[in-house]
C-alpha positions in Angstrom: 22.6 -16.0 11.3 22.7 -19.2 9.3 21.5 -22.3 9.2 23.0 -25.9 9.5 24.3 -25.8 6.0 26.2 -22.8 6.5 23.8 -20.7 4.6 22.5 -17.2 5.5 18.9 -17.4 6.5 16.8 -14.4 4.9 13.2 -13.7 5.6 11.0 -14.3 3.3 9.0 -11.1 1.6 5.5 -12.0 0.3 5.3 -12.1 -3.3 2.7 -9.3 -4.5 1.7 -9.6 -7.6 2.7 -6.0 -9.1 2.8 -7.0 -12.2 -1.3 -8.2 -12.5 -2.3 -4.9 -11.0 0.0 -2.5 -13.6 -1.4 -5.0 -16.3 -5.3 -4.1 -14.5 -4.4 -0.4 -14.9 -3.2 -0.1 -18.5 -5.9 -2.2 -19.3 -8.3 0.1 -17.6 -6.6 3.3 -19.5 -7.6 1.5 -23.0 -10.7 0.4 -21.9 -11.3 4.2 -21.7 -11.3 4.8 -25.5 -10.1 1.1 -27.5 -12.7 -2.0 -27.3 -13.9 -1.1 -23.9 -15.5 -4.6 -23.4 -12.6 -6.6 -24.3 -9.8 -4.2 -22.1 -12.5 -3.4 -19.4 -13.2 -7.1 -18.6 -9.4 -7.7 -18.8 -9.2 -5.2 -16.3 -11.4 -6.8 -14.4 -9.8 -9.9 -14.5 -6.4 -8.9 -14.0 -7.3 -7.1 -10.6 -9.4 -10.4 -9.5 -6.7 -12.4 -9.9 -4.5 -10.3 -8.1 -6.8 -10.0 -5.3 -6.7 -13.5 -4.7 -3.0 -13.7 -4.6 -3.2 -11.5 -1.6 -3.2 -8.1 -2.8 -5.7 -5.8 -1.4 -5.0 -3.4 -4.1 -6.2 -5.7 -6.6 -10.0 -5.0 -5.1 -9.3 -1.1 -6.1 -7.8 -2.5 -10.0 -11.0 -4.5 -10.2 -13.8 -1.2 -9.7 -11.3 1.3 -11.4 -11.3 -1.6 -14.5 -15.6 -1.4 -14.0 -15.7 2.3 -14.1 -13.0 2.5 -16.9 -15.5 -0.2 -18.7 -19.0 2.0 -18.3 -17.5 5.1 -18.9 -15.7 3.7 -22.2 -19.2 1.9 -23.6 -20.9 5.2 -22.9 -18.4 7.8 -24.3 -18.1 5.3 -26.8 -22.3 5.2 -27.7 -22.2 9.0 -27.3 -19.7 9.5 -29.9 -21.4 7.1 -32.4 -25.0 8.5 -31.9 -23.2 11.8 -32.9 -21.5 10.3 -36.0 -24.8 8.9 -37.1 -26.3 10.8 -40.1 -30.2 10.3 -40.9 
């Protein structure tokens, strides 16, 4: 169908913001075993700010990006308690 201009009307699709929650996930790999703070809170962010763009995945990117964060800082602590020589 189109419009008065002669143009064909399309229906808009909502824009999801794919590209915050692939950022969320590769953050929350790093944040696994590189600078968990820093790619854990990134994470974090990344899926927040998806979230509020409208994309209910974005709740899952922000708790995967938590759990990626603890489990990093206490592999992380684990490994440099074992490195420690007294």
């Amino acid at each position: 169908m189109n419009d008065i201009n002669g143009f064909q009307n399309t229906p808009q699709t909502p824009n999801k913001p794919t590209g915050l929650m692939i950022g969320s996930i590769i953050c929350s790999v790093l944040a696994l075993g590189v600078i968990p703070p820093l790619f854990g809170g990134l994470a974090i962010f990344l899926g927040y700010q998806a979230y509020k763009r409208d994309a209910g995945i974005g709740q899952v990117c922000m708790i995967i990006g938590g759990i990626a964060l603890i489990i990093g800082v206490v592999v992380g602590a684990l490994w440099g308690m074992e490195n420690i020589r007294f």
